[in-house]
C-alpha positions in Angstrom: 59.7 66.3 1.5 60.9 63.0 3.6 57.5 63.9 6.1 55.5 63.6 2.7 57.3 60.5 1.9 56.5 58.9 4.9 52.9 59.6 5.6 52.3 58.8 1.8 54.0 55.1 2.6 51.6 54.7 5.5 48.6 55.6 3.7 49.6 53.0 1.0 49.7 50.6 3.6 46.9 51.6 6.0 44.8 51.0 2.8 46.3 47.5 1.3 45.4 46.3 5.4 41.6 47.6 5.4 41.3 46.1 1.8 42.4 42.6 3.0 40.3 43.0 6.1 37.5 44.1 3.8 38.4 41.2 1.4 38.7 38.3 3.9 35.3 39.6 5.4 33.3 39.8 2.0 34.5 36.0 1.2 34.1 34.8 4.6 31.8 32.0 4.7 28.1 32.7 5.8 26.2 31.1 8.7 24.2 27.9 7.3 21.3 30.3 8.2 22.2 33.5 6.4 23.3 31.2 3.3 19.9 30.1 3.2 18.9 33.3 3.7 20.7 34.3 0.3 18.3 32.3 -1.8 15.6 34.8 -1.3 17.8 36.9 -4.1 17.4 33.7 -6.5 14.1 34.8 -8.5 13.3 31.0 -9.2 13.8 30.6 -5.4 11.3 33.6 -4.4 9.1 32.9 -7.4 7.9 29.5 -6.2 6.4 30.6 -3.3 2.8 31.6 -3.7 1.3 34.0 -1.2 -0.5 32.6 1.4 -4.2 33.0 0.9 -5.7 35.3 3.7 -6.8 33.0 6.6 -7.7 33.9 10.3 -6.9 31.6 12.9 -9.2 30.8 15.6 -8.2 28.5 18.2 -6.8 28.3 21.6 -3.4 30.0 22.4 -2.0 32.8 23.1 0.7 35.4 22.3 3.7 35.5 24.9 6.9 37.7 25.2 10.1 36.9 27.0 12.9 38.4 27.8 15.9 37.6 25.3 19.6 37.7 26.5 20.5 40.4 24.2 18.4 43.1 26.8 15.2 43.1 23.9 12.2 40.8 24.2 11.1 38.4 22.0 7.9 36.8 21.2 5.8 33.7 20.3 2.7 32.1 20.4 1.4 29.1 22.9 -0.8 26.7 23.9 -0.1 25.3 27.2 -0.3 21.8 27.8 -3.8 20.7 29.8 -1.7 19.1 32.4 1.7 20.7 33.6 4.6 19.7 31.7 8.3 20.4 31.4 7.8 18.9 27.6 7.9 21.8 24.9 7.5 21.4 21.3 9.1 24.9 19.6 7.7 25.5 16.0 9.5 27.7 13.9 7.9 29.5 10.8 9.0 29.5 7.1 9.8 32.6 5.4 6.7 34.2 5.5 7.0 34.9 9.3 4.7 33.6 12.4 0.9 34.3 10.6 -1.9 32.2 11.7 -1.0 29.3 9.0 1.7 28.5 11.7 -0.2 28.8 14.7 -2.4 27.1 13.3 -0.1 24.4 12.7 0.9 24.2 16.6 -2.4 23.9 17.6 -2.4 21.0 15.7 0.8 19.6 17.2 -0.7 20.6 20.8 -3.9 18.4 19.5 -1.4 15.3 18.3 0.6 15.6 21.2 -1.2 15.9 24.7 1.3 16.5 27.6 3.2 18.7 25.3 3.5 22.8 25.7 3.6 24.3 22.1 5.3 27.4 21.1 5.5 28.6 17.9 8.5 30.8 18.1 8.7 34.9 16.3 12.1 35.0 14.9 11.1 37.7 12.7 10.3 40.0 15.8 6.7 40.7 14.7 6.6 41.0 11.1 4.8 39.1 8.6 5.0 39.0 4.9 2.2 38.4 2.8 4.8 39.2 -0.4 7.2 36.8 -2.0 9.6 40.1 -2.1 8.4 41.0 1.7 9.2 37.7 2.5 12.5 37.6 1.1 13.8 40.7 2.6 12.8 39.8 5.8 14.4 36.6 5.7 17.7 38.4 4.4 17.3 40.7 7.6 17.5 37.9 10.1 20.4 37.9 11.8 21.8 35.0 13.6 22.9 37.1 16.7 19.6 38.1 17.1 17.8 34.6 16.2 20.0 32.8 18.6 19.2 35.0 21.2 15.3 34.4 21.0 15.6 30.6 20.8 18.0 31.2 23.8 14.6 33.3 25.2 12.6 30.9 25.0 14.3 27.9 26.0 14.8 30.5 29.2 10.9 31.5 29.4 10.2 27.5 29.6 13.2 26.9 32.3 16.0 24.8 33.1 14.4 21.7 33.5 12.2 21.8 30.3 12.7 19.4 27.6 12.8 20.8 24.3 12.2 19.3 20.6 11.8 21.4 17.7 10.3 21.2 14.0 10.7 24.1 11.2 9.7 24.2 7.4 12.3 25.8 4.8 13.5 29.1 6.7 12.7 27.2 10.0 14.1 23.7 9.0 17.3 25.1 9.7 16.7 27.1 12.2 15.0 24.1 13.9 18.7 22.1 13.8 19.9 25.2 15.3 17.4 25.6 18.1 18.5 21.5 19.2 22.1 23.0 19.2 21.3 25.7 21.5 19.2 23.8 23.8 22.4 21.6 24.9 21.4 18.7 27.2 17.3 20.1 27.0 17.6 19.4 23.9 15.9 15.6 23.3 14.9 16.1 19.1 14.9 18.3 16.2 12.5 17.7 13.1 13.8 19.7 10.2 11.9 20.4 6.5 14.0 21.0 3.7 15.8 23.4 5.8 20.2 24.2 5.8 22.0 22.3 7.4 24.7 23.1 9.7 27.9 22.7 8.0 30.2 22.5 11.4 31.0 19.3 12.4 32.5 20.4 15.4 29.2 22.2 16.3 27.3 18.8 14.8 29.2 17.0 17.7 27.4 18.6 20.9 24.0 18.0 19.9 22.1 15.8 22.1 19.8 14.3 20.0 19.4 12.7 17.2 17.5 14.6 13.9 14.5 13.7 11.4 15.4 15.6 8.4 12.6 15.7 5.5 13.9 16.2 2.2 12.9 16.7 -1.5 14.7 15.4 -4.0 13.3 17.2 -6.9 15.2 20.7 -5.0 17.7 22.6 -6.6 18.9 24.9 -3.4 18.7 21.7 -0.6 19.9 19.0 -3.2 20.4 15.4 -2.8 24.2 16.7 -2.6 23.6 18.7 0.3 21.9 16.6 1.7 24.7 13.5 1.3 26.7 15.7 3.1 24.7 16.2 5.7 24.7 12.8 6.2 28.3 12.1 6.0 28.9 15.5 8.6 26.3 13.6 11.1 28.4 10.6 10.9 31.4 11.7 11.4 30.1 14.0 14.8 28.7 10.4 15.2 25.3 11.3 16.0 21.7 9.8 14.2 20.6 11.1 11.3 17.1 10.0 10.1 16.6 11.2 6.2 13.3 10.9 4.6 13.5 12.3 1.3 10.5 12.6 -1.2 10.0 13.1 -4.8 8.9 16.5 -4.7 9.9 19.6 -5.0 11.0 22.6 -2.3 7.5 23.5 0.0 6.2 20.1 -0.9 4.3 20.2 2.4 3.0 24.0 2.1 -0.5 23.8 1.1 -0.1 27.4 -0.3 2.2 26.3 -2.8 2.1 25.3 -6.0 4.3 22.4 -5.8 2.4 21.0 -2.5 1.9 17.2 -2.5 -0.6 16.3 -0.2 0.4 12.8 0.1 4.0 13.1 0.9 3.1 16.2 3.2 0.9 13.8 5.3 3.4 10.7 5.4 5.8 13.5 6.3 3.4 14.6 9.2 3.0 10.8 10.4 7.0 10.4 10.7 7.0 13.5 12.8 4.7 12.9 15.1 5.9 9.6 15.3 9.6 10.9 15.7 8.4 13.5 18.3 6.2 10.5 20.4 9.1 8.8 20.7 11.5 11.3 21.6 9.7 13.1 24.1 8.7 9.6 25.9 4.9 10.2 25.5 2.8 7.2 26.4 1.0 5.4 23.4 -3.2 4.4 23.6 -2.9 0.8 23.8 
C-alpha cells in the first residue's frame, strides 16, 4: 500500500509539471512573424483579400535554388544585374506566395534600379495560393526556423561581400525587417509595407540600417498603435525609423484588392525607390 502511495504522489506531480510546461508554452509570446501569421484566422482579415486575377509573367529572370543552413534548399527568383554587382535587392511576397504578380514586381525594381541584382525570395518553399483560405494556411504554416534559414540562404547564395536591402508587402513587410536583422553588417536598408514589426528592442539594436516603414492608418491589425510603438522601440535601439503612413486601408498598394489606392500605392513606390537609391549609393542621371 505505501508503493501505491508513492507512485500515486509522483504521478500527481509528474502531471501538475507537464501542465505548467504545457501552460507556459501555450501563452508564450509568438514570433512578430507567426503573430501576424495568426490574422489569417481573423475572417475580416482573410476576407479582404481578393484573389489575385490569373496573370502570366513574361519577362527576364529566372528561378534559382540554394542551399539553406538547415541541410534543405531553398528557392527564388532573379534577375541579374547587367553589370556585376555585390548590390542585391531581396523581395519578399505577401501571403499569397512567390506568383508572377511578385516577380513581376522585381523586374520592375531591376528596371528602376540598374546595378542592382533582384531576387524575389520563396519563403513559402514552392507553394502558391490562389485562395484567401489557401493563403491563410500557408501563411499559418511558415515557420520562423525555416524562414530564417532561407533568408540566411540567400544572403549565402549572393556571398559575403554582397550588400543587401530588402522590401516586403503585408506577410513580407515583416519578414523584410527580419531579413535586415539577419543580414548583420550586409545589411544597408529594409523597406517594409504594412508588415509586423519586431517587438525586441534588444534584437532592434543590431540592425545596421535604418527602415522605411509604409503604413495605413485606416488598419485595424497594424494600427496607428502598433505602429507608435514601433517607433518608440526604434528609438530607444536608437536606430532611424522613416514612417509614411497613408489613409488607406490594409493592401492599399495591391492592385488585386479591393481597398487598393492607386495614388498612395505610387507615392509609396516613389519613396521606395527613392529610399533604396540612396541606401544602396546608386548614382543619380544628372
Amino acid at each position: 500500500m505505501k508503493h501505491l502511495f508513492l507512485l500515486l504522489a509522483a504521478l500527481i506531480t509528474s502531471s501538475a509539471t507537464f501542465a505548467q510546461k504545457a501552460s507556459l508554452s501555450c501563452c508564450a509570446r509568438p514570433a512578430a512573424t507567426e503573430a501576424f501569421a495568426m490574422l489569417a484566422s481573423n475572417e475580416e482579415f482573410s476576407g479582404g483579400h481578393d484573389a489575385p486575377l490569373p496573370y502570366t509573367f513574361q519577362g527576364e529572370g529566372s528561378a534559382i535554388e540554394f542551399k539553406t543552413p538547415d541541410g534543405k534548399t531553398g528557392r527564388g527568383f532573379e534577375i541579374k544585374s547587367a553589370t556585376p554587382s555585390t548590390k542585391y535587392l531581396l523581395v519578399i511576397h505577401e501571403w499569397w506566395g512567390l506568383n508572377d504578380y511578385i516577380k513581376k514586381e522585381a523586374a520592375t525594381f531591376a528596371s528602376e534600379l540598374p546595378g542592382v541584382n533582384v531576387i524575389a525570395v520563396d519563403l513559402y518553399d514552392g507553394q502558391v495560393a490562389s485562395t484567401a483560405d489557401e493563403a491563410g494556411k500557408l501563411m499559418q504554416g511558415v515557420k520562423t526556423d525555416r524562414a530564417e534559414s532561407i533568408l540566411k540562404g540567400v544572403m549565402s547564395y549572393a556571398g559575403p561581400k554582397a550588400q543587401f536591402a530588402s522590401v516586403g508587402w503585408c506577410f513580407g513587410g515583416g519578414w523584410s525587417l527580419q531579413a535586415a536583422l539577419l543580414g548583420g553588417k550586409q545589411t544597408v536598408g529594409a523597406v517594409m509595407y504594412y508588415g509586423m514589426p519586431e517587438k525586441d528592442v534588444n534584437k532592434l539594436k543590431t540592425l545596421n540600417s535604418d527602415v522605411l516603414g509604409i503604413f495605413a492608418s485606416q488598419e485595424k491589425w497594424i494600427s496607428p498603435v502598433v505602429v507608435a510603438q514601433f517607433q518608440k522601440d526604434m528609438a530607444a535601439a536608437k536606430k532611424n525609423l522613416t514612417v509614411k503612413s497613408y489613409d488607406a486601408d490594409h493592401a492599399f498598394a495591391n492592385p488585386s484588392n479591393p481597398k487598393y489606392n492607386q495614388q498612395f500605392a505610387a507615392d509609396a513606390h516613389a519613396l521606395t525607390l527613392a529610399y533604396l537609391r540612396k541606401n544602396f549609393k546608386l548614382k543619380t542621371k544628372a
